[in-house]
C-alpha positions in Angstrom: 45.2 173.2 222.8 43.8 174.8 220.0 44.8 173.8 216.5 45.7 176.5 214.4 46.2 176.3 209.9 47.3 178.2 207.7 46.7 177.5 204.0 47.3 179.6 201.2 50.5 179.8 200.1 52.3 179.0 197.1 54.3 180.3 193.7 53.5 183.9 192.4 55.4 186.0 190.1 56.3 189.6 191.0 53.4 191.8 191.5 50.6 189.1 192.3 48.6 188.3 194.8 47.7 185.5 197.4 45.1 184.8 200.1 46.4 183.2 203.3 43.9 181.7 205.5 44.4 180.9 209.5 41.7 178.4 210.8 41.1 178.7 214.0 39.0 176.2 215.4 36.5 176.1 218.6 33.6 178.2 219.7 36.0 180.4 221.0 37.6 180.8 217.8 36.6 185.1 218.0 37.4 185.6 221.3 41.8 185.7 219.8 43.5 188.3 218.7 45.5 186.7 215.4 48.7 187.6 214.4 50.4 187.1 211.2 54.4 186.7 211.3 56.6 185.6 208.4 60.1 184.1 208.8 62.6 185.1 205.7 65.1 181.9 205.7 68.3 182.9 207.7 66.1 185.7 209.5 64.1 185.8 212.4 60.8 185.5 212.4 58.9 188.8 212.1 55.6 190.1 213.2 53.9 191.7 210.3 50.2 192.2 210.8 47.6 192.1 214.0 43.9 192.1 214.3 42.2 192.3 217.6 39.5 189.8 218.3 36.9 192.4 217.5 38.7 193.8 214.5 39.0 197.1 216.1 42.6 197.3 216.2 45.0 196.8 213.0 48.5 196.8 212.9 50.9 196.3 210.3 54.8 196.4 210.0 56.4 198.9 208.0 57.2 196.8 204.7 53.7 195.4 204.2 51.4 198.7 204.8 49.4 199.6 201.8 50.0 196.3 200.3 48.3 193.8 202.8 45.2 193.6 204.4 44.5 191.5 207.4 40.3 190.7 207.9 38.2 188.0 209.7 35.2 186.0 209.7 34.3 185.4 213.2 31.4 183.2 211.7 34.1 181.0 209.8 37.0 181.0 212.8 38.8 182.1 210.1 41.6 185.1 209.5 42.8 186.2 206.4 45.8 188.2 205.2 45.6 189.5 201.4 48.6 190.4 200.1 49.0 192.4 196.5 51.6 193.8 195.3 54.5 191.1 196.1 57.7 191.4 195.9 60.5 188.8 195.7 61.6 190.1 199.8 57.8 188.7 200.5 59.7 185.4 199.9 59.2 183.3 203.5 57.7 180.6 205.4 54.3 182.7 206.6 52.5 182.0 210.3 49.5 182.3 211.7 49.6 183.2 216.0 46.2 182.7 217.9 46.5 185.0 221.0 44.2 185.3 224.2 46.1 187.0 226.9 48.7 184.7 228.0 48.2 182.0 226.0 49.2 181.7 222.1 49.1 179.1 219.4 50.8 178.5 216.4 50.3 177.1 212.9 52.9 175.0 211.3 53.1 177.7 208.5 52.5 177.8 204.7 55.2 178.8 202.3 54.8 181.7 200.0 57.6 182.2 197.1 57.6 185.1 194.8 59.5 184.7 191.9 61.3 187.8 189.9 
């Protein structure tokens, strides 16, 4: 079982920026492909940024590109998703997924409010 947390998140007033980190402990830690998601309440939970293992691959949804940025540090078992530019619809409970083919772990979340 690996223990994933995210930390991060907090109050920010329109047009700010936060930092979210995603721990992901063990010597394996850089072998995952991490996902960020972010769950609006009364909304499903959504899939809005991807980095492969070897940060070759990047994927972002639609409503994020060009205003977040998803990096790692292999050496810290760490991931990171910057995020400028928010906007009070960033408003949601945002997760961190740790991903090795069919195996996945989650975090427990960290809130991130952005206030008009």
């Amino acid at each position: 079982q690996v223990q994933v947390k995210e930390s991060g998140g907090g109050l920010v007033q329109t047009g700010g920026s936060l930092r979210l980190s995603c721990l992901i402990p063990g010597r394996t830690s850089g072998s995952y492909a991490v996902n960020w998601f972010r769950q609006a309440p009364g909304k499903e939970r959504v899939r809005i940024a991807t980095i492969s293992s070897a940060s070759i691959i990047y994927n972002y949804e639609d409503s994020v590109t060009g205003r977040f940025t998803i990096s790692r540090d292999n050496a810290k078992n760490t991931a990171y998703l910057q995020m400028n530019s928010l906007k009070p619809e960033d408003t949601a409970v945002y997760y961190c997924q740790a991903r090795r083919g069919p195996s996945e772990y989650w975090g427990q979340g960290t809130q991130v409010t952005v206030s008009s």
